[in-house]
C-alpha positions in Angstrom: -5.0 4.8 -11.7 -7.3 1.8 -11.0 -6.2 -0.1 -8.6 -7.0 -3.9 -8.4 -9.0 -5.9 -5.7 -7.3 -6.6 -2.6 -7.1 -8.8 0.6 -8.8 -7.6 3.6 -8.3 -9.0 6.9 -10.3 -8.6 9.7 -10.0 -9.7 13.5 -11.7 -12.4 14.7 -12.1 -14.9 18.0 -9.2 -17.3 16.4 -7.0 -14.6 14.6 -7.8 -12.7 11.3 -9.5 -14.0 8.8 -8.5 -12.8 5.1 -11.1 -12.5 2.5 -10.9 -10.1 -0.8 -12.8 -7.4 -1.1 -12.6 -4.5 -4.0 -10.5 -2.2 -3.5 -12.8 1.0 -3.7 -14.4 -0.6 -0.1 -11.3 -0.1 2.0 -11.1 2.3 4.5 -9.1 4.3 6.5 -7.5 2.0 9.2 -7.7 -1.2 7.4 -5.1 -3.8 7.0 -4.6 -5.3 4.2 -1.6 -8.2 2.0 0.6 -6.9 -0.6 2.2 -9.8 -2.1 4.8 -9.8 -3.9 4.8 -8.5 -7.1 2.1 -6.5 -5.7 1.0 -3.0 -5.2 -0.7 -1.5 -2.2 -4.3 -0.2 -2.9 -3.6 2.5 -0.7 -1.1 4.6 1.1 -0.2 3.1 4.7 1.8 2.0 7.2 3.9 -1.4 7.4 2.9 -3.3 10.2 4.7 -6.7 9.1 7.7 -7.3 11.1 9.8 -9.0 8.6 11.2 -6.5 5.6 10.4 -5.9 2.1 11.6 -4.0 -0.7 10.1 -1.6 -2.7 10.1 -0.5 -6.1 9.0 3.0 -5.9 10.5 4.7 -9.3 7.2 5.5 -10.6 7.1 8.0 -7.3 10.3 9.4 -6.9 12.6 7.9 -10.1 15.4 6.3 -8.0 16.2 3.0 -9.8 17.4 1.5 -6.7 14.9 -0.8 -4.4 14.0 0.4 -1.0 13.9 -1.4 2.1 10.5 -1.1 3.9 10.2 -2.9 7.8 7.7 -1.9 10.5 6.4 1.4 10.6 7.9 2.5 7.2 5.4 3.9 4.7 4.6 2.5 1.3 2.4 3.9 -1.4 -0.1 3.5 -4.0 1.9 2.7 -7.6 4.8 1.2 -6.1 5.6 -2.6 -6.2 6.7 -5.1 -3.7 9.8 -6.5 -5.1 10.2 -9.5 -2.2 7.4 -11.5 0.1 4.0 -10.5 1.1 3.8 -7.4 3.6 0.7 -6.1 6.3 0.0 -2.6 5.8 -2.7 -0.8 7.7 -4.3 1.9 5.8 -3.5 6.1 5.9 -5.0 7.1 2.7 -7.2 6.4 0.4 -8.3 8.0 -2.9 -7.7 11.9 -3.3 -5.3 11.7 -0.6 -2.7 9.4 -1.4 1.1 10.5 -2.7 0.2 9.5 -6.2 -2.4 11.8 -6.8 -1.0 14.4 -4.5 2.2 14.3 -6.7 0.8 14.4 -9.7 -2.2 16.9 -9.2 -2.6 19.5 -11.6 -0.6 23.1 -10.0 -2.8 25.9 -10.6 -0.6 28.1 -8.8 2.2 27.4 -11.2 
């Protein structure tokens, strides 16, 4: 799954300051803006404190939205259904749930 380009922010003397950046570039501990309509580019944390909800079918197949807030997870191939969230980053590439889930089972 490619994943588009992304907002990065990144502290600075009068606050963060927001620039995009691919999304191949992030890194473990980033943060990063999933808008709405969005997806995140990686696996993190929510460190917004206003809510969200999330569309995450394509993971687990439950038609209903769920409600993200601070310290909730959200993951790669899920969409924000309602305003723009902070996430900082957990995982990236290989290791998000995405490709955990749908890795090949040898062992099946």
């Amino acid at each position: 799954m490619k994943v588009p380009a992304t907002a990065k922010q990144s502290p600075v003397e009068s606050g963060w300051e927001i620039k995009k950046i691919h999304s191949d570039l992030l890194e473990v501990g980033d943060v990063v803006r999933v808008p709405p309509g969005g997806t995140p580019p990686a696996d993190g944390t929510v460190i917004s404190t206003e809510g969200t909800y999330f569309d995450e079918s394509s993971l687990t197949g439950e038609s209903r939205n769920i409600s993200k807030g601070f310290g909730d997870q959200v993951y790669v191939g899920t969409i924000n259904k309602l305003r723009a969230i902070d996430i900082k980053v957990d995982a990236i590439g290989g290791e998000t749930m995405c490709v955990i889930l749908f890795r090949p089972c040898f062992l099946c």
